[in-house]
C-alpha positions in Angstrom: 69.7 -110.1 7.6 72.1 -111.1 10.6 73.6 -108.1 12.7 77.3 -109.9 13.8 78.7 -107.9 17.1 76.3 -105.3 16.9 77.4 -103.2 14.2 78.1 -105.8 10.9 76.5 -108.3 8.2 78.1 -111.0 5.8 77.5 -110.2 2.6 75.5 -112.4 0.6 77.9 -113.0 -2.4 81.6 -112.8 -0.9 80.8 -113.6 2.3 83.5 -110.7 3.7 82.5 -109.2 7.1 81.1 -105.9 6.5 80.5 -102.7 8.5 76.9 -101.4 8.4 78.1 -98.3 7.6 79.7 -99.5 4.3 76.9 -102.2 3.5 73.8 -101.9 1.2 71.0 -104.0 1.3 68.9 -105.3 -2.3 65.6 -105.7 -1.3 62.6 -107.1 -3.8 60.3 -104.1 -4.6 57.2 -106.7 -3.9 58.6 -108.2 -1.0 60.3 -106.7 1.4 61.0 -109.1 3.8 63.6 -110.4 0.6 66.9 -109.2 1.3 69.9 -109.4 0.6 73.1 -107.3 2.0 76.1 -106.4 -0.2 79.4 -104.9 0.0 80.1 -102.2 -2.3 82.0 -104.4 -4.4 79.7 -106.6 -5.1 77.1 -104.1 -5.5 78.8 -103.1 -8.3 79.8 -106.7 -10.1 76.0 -107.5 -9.7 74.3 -103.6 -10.0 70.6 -103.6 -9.1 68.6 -106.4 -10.6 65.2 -105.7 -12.2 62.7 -106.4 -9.4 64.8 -104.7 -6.6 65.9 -101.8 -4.9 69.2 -100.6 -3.2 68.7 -99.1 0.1 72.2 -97.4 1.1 71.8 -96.6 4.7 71.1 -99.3 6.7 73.2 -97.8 10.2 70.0 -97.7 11.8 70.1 -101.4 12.5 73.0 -101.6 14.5 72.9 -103.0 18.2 
């Protein structure tokens, strides 16, 4: 996942900008290395694909 200025991500279907503090990240329950982060929009068009897991924090990665 790329960290833009620190403190954002581009999310993987709409490509919008995001905050790290409004992001959430699918990641494959098998393979965690697989992910993919969301706006909350998005999040809710797509919901949480069998396979995956939503984690809703992900603040700790900022720069």
């Amino acid at each position: 996942m790329e960290i833009i200025d620190g403190n954002k991500t581009v999310c993987s279907r709409c490509d919008a900008v995001v905050p790290l503090a409004d992001a959430v990240v699918l990641e494959r329950q098998n393979n965690k290395d697989m992910e993919k982060p969301l706006c909350e929009g998005c999040l809710e068009i797509v919901g949480v694909p069998k396979g995956y897991e939503v984690e809703r924090d992900v603040t700790y990665l900022e720069r």
